[in-house]
N, C-alpha and C positions, 0 to 999 in steps of 0.2 A: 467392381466399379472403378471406372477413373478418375474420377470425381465424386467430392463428398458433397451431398445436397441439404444445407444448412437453412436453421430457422432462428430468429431471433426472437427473442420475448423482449421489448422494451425496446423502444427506438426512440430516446431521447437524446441527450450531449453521448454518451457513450455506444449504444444499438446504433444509429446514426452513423455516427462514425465508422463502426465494424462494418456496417452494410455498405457504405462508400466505398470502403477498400476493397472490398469484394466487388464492387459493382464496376471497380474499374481496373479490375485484372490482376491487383495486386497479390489475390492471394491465387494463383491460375488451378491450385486441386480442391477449390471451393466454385460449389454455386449456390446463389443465393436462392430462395425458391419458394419463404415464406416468412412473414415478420407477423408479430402483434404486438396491438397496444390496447390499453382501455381508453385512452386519453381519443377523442375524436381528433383534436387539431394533430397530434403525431403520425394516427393514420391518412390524415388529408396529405402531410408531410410525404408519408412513403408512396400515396398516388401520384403524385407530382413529378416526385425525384425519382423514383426505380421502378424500373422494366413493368411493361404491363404484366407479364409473366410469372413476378413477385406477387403469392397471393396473400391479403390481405386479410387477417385476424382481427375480433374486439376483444378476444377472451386466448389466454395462452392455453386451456384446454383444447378449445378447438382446434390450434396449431400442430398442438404436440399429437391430438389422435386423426390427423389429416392425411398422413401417408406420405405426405409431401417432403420429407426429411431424414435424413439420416441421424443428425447431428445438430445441437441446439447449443443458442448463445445465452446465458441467461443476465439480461443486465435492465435489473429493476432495481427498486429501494432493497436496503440491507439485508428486513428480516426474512423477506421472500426469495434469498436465493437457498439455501440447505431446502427449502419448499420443491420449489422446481428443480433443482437437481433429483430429490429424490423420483419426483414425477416421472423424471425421464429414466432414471435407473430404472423403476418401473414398466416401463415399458421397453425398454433395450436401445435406450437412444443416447450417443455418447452427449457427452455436454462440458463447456466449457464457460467458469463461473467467473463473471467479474469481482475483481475485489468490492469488499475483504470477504471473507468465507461465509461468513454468517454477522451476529450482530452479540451472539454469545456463544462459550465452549459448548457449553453445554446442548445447545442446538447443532452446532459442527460437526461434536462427536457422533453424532446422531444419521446424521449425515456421510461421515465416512465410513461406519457401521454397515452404512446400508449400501455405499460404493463397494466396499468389498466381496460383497455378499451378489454385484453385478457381473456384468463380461464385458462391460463398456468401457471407452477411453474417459477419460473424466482429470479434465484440466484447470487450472486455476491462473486467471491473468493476471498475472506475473509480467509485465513486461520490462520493466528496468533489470528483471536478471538478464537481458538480452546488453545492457549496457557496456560495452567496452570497458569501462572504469572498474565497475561494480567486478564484472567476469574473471581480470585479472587480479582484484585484491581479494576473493575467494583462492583464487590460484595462489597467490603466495604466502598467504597466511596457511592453507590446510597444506600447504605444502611441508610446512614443519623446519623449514631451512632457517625461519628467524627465530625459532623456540616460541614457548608457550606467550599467548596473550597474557602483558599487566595491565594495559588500560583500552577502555575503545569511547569513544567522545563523536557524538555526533550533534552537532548545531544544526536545525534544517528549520532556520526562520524564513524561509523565500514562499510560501503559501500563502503570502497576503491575498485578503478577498474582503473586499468592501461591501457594506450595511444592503448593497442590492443584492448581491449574489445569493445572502442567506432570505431578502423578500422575492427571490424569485420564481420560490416554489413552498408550498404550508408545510412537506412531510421534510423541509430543507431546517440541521440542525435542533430536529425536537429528539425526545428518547421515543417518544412512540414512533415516529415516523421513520427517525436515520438510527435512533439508538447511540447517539456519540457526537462526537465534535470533531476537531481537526486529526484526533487517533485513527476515528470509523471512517472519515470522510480522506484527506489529504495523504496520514501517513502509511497506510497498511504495507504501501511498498515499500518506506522506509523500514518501518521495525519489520520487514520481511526478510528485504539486504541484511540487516542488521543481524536478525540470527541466525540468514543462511550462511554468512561470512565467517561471523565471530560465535557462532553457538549460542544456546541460552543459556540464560541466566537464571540461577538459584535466589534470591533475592530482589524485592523490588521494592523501593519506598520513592513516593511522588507527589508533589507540590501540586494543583491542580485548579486552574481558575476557569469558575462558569461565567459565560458572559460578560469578562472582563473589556475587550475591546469592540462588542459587539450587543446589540440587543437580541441576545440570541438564549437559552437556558441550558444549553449544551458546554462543555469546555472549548475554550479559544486560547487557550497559554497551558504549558506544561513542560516542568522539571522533571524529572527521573533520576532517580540513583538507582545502580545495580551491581551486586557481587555475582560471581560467578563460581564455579563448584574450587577451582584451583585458586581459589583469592583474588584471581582481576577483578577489578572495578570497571564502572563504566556510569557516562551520565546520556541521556537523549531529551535535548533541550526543543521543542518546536510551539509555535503559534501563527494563528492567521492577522495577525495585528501588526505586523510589522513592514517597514518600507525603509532602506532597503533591507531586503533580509540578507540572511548566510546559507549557505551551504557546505559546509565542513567538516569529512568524518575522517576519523583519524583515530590509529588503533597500534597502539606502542607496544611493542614485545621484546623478545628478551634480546632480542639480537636488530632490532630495528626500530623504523618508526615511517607508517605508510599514511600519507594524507591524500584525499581525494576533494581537489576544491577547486572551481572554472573548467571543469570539464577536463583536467589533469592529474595524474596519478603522481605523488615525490614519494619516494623512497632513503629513507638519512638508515646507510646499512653502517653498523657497529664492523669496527674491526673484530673484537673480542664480544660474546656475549656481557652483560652488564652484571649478571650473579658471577661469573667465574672474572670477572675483572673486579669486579669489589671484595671478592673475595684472596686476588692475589695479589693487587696492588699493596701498593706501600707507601704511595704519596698522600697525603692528606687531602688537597684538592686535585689531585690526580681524577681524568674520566677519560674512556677509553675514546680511541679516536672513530672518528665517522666520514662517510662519502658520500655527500650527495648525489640522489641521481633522479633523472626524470624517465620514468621510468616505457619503456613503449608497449603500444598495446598493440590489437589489428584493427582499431577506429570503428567497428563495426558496433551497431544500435541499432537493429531488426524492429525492436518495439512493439508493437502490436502486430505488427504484420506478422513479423518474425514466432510470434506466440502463435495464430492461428497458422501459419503454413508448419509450423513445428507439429501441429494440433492434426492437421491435415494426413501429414506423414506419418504420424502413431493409428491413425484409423486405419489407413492405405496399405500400410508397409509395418507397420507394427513399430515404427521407429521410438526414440524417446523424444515426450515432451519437455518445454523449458519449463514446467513447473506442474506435477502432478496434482490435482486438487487436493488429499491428504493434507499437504503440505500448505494450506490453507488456515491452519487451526494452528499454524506454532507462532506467528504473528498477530492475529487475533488474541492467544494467551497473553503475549507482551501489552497488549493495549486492555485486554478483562484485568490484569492484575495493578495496573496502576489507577483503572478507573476504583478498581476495590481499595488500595492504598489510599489513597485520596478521600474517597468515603467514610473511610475507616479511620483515617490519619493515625494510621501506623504503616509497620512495615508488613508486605506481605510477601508470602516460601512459593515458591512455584513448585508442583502443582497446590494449586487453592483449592478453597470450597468454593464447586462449580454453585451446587444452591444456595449458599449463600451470596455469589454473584446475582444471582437470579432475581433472588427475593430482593436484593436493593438496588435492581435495574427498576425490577416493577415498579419499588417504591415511587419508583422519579415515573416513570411511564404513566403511572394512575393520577398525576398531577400535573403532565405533559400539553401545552398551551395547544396541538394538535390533536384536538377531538374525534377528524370523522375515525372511522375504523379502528379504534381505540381498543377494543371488546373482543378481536380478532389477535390483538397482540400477548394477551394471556394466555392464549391456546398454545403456551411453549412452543411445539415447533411448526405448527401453522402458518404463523406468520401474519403481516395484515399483506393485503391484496392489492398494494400501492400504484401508484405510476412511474411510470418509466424514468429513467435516471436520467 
């Protein structure tokens, strides 16, 4: 085939989207060819806006066993994507999941289990690894030229979102419905950069506020500390309450110090490393010298696009995607262990106890202000049967 003929599950803010880009050529080794929603006004939406040709689903079952596809988008509420992925694994039909991977490891793993055990492409949207910024400070840190990580600090308070956004839909911000707050919702891509960049972390302890700037029962502020196996530190500060927010990650090593902040990448590179300069100096306030520099990328930010036509060319041509689905569950860990920290108020080891996650997500689930389908989310990896994102 010369083209992959794609289905969506979920055509809210994010299926919408995807089906857009595809509808207007952006992704050219895609065609769209089948969406569904449960929701009636989303499918009125995709009669209106795409091709009559686009056939129209109530139920992602009947999508998936239509014939009509090759390759499926899956972009619903949290706990129903490891659901429909497997569905499709199932059936032999590649599939590429919106963030975040799941809603717990324990469901993921569950999930990648049973990707392996496929022949299918199986992608996770990732799109800010597509990021110019992000691409090159992967590049220079695993490069090994600055020496080992001592610190990585990331601020990412710009997620402001006001008291509508979370009345804008019932399964928006409960544990039954999204499973989480601005970790499950805002950052997945963050703490994704975050350890595809700098690695994970051994260590996690986190400060954790429910409902603090919001009437919401989910988390909206969040501290983090984190050690790492070699003794870095690191802290990952973010919340939806603030105006204006920051965005600033910044990750000091032994020979450097790279910040990413206004869509600019600085580099302050050490003449000397800082261990073999404090180790041979002699002056007392002696410190080794530095050069600033701005550092150049190649400006390029594919973004979504860039994820499905990458997505396109691993079906087609066998190519590699920007972000294998696997790869789904090492950022999801960063966001299960600080929800656990916080719970727990202490510190928590990576890897945790995945059932003890489990059992005191329920806890909050069985008390969740998000009633209907409430009884479908105990069914571990089920999932409840939500609408569209």
């Amino acid at each position: 085939m010369d083209k992959v003929r794609i289905g969506i599950i979920g055509i809210g803010n994010m299926g919408s989207g995807h089906a857009n880009n595809i509808k207007n050529g952006k992704c050219p080794e895609m065609e769209l060819t089948a969406v569904a929603d449960i929701n009636p006004e989303r499918l009125k939406w995709a009669e209106e806006n795409l091709d009559s040709s686009v056939v129209k689903f109530s139920t992602a079952e009947e999508l998936l066993d239509s014939g009509l596809i090759d390759a499926v988008i899956v972009a619903v509420p949290h706990y129903d994507h490891p659901k429909y992925a497997m569905e499709c694994f199932d059936r032999g039909l590649h599939v590429m999941v919106e963030k975040p991977a799941g809603v717990y490891t324990k469901q993921v793993r569950k999930m990648n289990e049973a990707a392996q055990k496929s022949s299918v492409k199986f992608g996770m949207m990732f799109n800010q690894r597509t990021d110019h910024v992000y691409r090159k400070m992967r590049e220079l840190v695993q490069s090994g030229k600055y020496g080992q990580i001592k610190r990585t600090n990331w601020i990412i308070t710009d997620w402001y979102r006001p008291q509508a956004y979370y009345d804008s839909g019932a399964w928006r911000a409960t544990w039954s419905g999204e499973g989480g707050g601005v970790l499950l919702n805002q950052c997945p891509h963050n703490l994704d950069l975050w350890q595809w960049i700098c690695g994970m972390p051994t260590k996690v302890s986190t400060h954790m506020y429910f409902g603090k700037w919001h009437d919401i029962e989910v988390e909206d502020d969040v501290t983090t500390f984190v050690e790492y196996a070699n003794g870095a530190t690191g802290t990952f500060i973010t919340t939806t309450g603030d105006v204006p927010g920051t965005n600033r990650f910044e990750i000091t090593m032994e020979k450097g110090k790279l910040v990413s902040e206004g869509g600019k990448l600085t580099l302050w590179e050490l003449e000397m490393s800082e261990p073999e300069f404090s180790r041979t100096n002699t002056v007392p306030f002696g410190r080794p010298k530095d050069k600033k520099i701005e550092v150049e990328t190649d400006g390029e930010s594919e973004q979504h696009i860039g994820v499905l036509n990458a997505f396109a060319a691993a079906i087609l041509r066998d190519e590699p995607m920007v972000a294998g689905g696997e790869e789904g569950i090492n950022g999801l860990t960063l966001s299960n262990a600080m929800h656990l920290s916080a719970w727990l108020k202490k510190e928590v080891e990576i890897p945790f106890d995945e059932e003890l996650f489990y059992a005191e997500l329920m806890k909050r689930v069985k008390t969740s202000r998000r009633k209907e389908n409430i009884n479908s989310v105990y069914a571990d990896t089920e999932g409840t049967y939500g609408k569209s994102k």
